[in-house]
N, C-alpha and C positions, 0 to 999 in steps of 0.2 A: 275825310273830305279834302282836295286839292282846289284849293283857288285857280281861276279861269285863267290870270297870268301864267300860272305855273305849266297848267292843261295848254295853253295857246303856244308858247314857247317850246316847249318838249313835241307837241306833236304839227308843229309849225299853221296853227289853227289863224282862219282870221274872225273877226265876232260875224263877220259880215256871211260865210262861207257858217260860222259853225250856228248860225240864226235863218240860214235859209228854210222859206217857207214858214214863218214863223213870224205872225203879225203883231201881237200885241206883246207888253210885257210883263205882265200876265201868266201869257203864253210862255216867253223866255225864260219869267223865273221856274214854272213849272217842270222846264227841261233843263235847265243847269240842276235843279233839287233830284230833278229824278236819274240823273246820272250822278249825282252825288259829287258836285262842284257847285264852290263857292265862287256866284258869279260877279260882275267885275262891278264897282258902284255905281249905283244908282242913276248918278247923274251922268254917267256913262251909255247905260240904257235909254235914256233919256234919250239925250243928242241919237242916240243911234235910231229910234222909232219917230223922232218927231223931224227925219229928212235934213239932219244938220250934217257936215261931216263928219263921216265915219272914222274915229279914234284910232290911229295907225301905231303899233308898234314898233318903234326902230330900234334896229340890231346895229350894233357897235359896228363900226366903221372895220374892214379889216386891209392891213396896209397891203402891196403887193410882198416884202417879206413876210409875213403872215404865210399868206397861201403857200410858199414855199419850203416853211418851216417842215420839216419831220416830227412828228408826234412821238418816234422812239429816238435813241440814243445812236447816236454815232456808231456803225460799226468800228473806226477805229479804235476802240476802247477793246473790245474783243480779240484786237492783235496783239496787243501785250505778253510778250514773254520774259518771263525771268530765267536771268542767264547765270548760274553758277559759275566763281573762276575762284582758283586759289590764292589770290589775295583776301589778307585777314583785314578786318575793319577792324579799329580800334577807335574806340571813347577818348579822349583827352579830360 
């Protein structure tokens, strides 16, 4: 079983979107058990059936470098060539 954070995050769920149609809690724990997730605490449920603000996940801030970053590696690393010359190296 996967905890509701885990499930909300990964498949960008809200409780609000993934408890639609679903009135009591009750009802909720019924359907996090039968989909085989470990739902979020109690008092969580709670605020969320009894019309209080709905608990919002926030996702880290990401800076404008962020967005820009490349996820692989610099192609300049792939131009690298080694150049043979006949000069001897030597250790001292």
């Amino acid at each position: 079983m996967k905890d509701w954070d885990f499930i909300a995050a990964r498949r960008k769920l809200s409780l609000e979107g993934f408890l639609k149609g679903v009135s009591t809690i009750e009802d909720a724990l019924e359907k996090f058990s039968g989909m085989d997730i470990i739902p979020p605490e109690r008092s969580i449920l709670d605020r969320f059936f009894n019309g209080s603000e709905t608990p919002q996940v926030t996702q880290p801030e990401v800076t404008e470098e962020q967005k820009h970053e490349k996820s692989t590696p610099s192609a300049k690393y792939d131009d690298i060539v080694i150049i043979e010359t006949d000069e001897a190296v030597t250790d001292n």
